[in-house]
C-alpha positions as CSV (number, residue, x, y, z in Angstrom):
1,X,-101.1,62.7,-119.7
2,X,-99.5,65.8,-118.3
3,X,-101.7,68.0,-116.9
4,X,-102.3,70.7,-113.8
5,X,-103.3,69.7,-110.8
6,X,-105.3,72.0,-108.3
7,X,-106.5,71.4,-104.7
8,X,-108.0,73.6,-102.3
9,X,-107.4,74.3,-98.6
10,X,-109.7,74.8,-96.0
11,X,-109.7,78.8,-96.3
12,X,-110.5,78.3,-100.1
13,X,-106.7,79.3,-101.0
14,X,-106.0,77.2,-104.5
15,X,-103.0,75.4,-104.8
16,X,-101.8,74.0,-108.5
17,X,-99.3,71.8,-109.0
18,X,-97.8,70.2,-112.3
19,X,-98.5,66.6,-112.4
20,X,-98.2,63.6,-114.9
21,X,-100.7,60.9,-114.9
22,X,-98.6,58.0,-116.0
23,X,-94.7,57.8,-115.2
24,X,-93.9,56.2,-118.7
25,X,-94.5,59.4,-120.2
26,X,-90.9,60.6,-118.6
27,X,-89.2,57.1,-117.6
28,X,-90.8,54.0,-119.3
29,X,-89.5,52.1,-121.9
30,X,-90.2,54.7,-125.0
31,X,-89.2,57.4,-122.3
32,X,-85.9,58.9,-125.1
33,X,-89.0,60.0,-127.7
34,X,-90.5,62.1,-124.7
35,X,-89.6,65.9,-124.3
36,X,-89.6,66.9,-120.5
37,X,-91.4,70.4,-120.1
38,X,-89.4,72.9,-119.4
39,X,-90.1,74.3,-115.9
40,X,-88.1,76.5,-114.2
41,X,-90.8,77.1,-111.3
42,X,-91.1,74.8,-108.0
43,X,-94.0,72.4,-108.0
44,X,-95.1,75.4,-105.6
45,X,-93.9,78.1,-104.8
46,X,-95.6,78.2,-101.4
47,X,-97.5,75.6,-99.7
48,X,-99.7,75.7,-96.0
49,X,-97.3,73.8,-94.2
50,X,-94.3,71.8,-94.8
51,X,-93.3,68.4,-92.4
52,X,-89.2,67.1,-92.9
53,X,-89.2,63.6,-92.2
54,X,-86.1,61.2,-90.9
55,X,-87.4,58.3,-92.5
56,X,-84.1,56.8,-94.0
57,X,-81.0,55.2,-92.0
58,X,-78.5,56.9,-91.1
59,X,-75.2,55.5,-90.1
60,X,-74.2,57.4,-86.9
61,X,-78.0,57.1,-85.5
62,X,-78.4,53.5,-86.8
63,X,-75.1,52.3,-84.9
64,X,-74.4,54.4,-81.9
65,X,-77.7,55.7,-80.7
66,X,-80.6,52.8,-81.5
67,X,-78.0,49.6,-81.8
68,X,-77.5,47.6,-85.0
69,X,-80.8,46.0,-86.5
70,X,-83.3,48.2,-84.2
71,X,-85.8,50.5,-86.4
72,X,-85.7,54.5,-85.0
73,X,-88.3,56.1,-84.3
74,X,-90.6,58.2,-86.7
75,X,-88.6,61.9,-86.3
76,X,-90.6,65.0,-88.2
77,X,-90.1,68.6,-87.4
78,X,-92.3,71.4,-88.6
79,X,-90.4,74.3,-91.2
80,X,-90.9,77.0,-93.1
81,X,-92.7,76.9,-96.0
82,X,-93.3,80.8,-97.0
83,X,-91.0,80.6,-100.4
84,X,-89.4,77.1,-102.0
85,X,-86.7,77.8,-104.9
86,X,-87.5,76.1,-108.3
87,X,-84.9,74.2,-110.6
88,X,-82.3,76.9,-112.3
89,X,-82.9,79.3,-109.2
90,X,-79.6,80.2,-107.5
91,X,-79.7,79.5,-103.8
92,X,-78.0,82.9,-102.2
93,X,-76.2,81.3,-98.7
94,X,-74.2,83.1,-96.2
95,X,-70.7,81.8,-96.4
96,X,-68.9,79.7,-93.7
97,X,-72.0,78.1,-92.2
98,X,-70.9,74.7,-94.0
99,X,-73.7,74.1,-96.3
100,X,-75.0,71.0,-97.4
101,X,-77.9,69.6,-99.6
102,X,-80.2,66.9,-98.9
103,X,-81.8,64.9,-101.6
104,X,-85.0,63.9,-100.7
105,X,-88.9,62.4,-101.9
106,X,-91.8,64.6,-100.4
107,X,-95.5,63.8,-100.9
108,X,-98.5,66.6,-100.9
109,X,-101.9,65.6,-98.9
110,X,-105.3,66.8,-99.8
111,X,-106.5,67.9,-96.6
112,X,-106.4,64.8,-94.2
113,X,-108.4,64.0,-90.8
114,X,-107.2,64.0,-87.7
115,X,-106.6,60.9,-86.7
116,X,-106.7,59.2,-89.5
117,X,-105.0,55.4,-89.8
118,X,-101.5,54.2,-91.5
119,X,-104.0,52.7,-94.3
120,X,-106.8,55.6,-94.6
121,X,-104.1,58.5,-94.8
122,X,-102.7,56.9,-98.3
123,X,-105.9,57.9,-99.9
124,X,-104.9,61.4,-98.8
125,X,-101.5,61.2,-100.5
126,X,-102.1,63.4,-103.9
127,X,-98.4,63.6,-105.3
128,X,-94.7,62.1,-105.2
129,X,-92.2,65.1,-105.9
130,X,-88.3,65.6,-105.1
131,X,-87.0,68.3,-103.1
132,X,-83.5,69.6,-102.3
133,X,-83.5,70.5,-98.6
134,X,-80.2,72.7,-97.9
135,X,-79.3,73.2,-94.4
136,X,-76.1,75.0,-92.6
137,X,-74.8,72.4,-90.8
138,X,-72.6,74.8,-88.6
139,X,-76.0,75.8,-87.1
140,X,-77.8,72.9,-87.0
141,X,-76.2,71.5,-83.5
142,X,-77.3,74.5,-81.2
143,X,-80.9,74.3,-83.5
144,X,-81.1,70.8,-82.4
145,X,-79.9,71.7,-78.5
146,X,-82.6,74.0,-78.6
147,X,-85.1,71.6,-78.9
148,X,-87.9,73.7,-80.5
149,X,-86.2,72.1,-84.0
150,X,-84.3,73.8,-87.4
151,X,-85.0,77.9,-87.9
152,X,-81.3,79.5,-88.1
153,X,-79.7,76.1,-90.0
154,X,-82.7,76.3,-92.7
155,X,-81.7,78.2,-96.0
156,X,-84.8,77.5,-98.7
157,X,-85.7,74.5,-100.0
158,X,-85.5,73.9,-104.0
159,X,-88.2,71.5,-105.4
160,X,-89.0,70.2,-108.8
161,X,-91.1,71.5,-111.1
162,X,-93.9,68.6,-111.0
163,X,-94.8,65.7,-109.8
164,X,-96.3,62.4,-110.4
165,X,-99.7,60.5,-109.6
166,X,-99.3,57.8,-107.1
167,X,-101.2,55.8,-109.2
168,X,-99.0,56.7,-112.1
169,X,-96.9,53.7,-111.4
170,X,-97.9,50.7,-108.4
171,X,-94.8,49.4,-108.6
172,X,-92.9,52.7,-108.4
173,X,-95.2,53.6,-105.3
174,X,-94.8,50.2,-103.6
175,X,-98.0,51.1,-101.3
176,X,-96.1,54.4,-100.2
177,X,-92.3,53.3,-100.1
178,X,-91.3,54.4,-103.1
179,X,-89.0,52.2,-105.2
180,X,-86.6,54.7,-107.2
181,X,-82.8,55.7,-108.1
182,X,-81.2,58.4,-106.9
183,X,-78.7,60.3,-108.7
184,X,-76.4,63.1,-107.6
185,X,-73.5,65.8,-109.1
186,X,-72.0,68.5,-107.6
187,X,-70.2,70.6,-110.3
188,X,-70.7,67.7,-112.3
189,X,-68.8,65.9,-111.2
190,X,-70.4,62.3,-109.2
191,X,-71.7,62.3,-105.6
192,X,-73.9,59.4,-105.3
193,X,-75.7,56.9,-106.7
194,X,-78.3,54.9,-104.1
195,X,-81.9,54.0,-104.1
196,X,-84.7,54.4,-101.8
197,X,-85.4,51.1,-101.2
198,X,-84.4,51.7,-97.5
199,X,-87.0,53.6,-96.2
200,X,-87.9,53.1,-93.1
201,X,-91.4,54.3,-93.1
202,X,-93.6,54.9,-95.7
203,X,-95.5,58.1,-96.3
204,X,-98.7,56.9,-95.6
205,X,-97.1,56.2,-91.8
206,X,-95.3,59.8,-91.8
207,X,-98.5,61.7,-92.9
208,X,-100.7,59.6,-90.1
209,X,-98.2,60.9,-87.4
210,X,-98.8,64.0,-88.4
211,X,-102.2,63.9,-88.5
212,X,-102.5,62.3,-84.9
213,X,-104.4,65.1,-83.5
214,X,-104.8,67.7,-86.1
215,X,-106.4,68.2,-89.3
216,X,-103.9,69.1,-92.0
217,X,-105.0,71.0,-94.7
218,X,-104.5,70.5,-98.2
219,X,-101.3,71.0,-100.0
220,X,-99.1,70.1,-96.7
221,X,-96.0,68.8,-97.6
222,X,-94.2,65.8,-95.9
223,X,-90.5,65.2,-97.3
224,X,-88.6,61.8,-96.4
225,X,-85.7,63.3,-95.0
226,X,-81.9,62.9,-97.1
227,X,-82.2,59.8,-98.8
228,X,-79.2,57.2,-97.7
229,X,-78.9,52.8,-97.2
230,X,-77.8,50.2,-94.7
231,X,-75.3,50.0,-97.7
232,X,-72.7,52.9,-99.0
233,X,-75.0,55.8,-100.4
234,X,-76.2,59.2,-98.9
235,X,-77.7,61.9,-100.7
236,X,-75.7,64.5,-98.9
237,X,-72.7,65.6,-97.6
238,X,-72.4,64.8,-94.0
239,X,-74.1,61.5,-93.8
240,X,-71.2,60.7,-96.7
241,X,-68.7,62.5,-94.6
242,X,-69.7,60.4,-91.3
243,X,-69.6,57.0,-93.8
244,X,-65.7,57.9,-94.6
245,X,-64.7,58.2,-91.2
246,X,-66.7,55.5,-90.0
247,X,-64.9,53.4,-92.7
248,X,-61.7,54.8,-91.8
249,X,-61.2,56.2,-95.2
250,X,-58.7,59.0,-95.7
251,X,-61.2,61.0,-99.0
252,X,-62.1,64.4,-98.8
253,X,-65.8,65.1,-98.5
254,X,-66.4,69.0,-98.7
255,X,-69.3,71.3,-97.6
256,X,-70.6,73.5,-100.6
257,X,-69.0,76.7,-101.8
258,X,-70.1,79.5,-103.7
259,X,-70.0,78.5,-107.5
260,X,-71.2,75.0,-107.0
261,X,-73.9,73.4,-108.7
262,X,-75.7,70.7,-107.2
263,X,-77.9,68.4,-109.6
264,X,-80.2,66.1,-108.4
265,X,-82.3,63.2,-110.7
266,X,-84.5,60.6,-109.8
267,X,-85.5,57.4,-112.3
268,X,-87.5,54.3,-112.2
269,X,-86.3,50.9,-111.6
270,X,-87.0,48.4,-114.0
271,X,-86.9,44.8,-112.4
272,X,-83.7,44.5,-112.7
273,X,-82.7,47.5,-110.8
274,X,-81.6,49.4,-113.8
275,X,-82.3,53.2,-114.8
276,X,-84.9,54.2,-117.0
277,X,-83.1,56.5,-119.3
278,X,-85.4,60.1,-118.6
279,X,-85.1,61.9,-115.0
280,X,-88.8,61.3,-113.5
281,X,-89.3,65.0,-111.9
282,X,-86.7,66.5,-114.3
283,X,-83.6,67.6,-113.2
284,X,-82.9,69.8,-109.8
285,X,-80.4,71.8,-110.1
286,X,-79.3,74.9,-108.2
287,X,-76.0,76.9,-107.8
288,X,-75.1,78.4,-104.9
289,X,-74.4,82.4,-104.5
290,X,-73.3,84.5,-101.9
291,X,-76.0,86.6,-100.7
């Protein structure tokens, strides 16, 4: 059952969100009789906070700085969360800062203790949603050098338009790893294809990091980071691009340019790893503009 979903911070401030109550409404089996709403606004347009996780491998971090096999460590930095675009808005860039998107799964927390454990802070989880995390990779080195984390590489965020119960689906969730497909275009034209099923931390782990020794109220948002596997699929651009050199492959992976279109899906796997036919958060889709 679709319905609206409201929860309240610790200053009273009301935040509602769309949500579904069962995922088979938009991607179970009887999922091509189902008409998706359409919804043009972000799950929220502002939220309290915002956390942006690392919490899929990556191949240049996975090889050269932790060593085949070895799991890195949890890696969250705290952004902006002020304005997120919805799917349709254009996303206005300043040109030659080689922009890049990042697909990625992001949870929002009632308001969680401080301190709370791995297994309490899953009760705390309210939604699963998608988001589209573009970043300026030209300015993301001396962000990082910095050491303070991303402000000047940051461009908004785009997110869905809703989201669904954790308990819409247990085998979707998959006690906080969430099992689903990822699919990507840019222009239309195919990016990727990949699943989540290499996460390296749940979200119950990333939200009890970030509640080590704070409260966090409710509606904080904690995204995954760009989705990507030990295999060959990254949902963005220079994850792929590092892939192809690392391969020694000779393609041509391009940064975004004014007039693209990058459109982002994410389904349930049936158990045999196969699509469900209807996008689970609808599609996300944004062109990029000069600003």
């Amino acid at each position: 059952m679709k319905r609206f979903f409201s929860i309240y911070d610790g200053f009273n401030k009301k935040y509602d969100f769309f949500a579904l109550s069962e995922a088979k409404q938009y991607a179970g089996t009887d999922a091509g009789k189902v008409r998706l709403p359409s919804l043009t606004m972000p799950i929220v347009r502002q939220a309290p906070q915002i956390f942006y996780g690392s919490a899929f491998p990556n191949p240049k971090g996975r090889i050269d700085e932790w060593g085949e096999g070895k799991k890195q460590p949890i890696r969250i930095y705290q952004g902006a969360s002020d304005f997120f675009l919805g799917p349709g808005e254009e996303i206005k860039i300043v040109e030659g800062l080689d922009l890049d998107f990042e697909a990625e799964l992001a949870v929002i927390t009632d308001a969680v203790p401080a301190g709370v454990s791995k297994a309490e802070a899953a009760n705390y989880i309210r939604l699963l949603t998608a988001c589209n995390d573009f970043t300026y990779r030209k300015l993301a080195r001396s962000d990082r050098e910095s050491g303070f984390g991303f402000v000047q590489s940051k461009p908004l965020t785009s997110f869905c338009a809703f989201g669904v119960l954790p308990s819409a689906n247990k085998a979707m969730w998959n006690n906080g790893q969430p099992i689903l497909g990822v699919k990507v275009t840019v222009n239309g034209e195919f990016f990727c294809e990949v699943s989540t099923v290499d996460m390296l931390y749940s979200f119950p782990e990333l939200v009890a990091y970030c509640a080590k020794t704070r409260e966090l109220p409710a509606g904080t948002i904690i995204t995954s980071g760009a989705i990507s596997t030990y295999g060959h699929g990254d949902a963005c651009i220079a994850e792929k691009q590092r892939r192809v050199k690392m391969d020694h492959d000779m393609s041509d992976v391009d940064f975004l340019k004014v007039g693209d279109v990058v459109s982002i899906d994410f389904f349930v796997l049936d158990e045999f790893g196969k699509y469900h036919p209807k996008s689970l958060f609808g599609t996300l889709e944004n062109k990029v503009v000069v600003r």
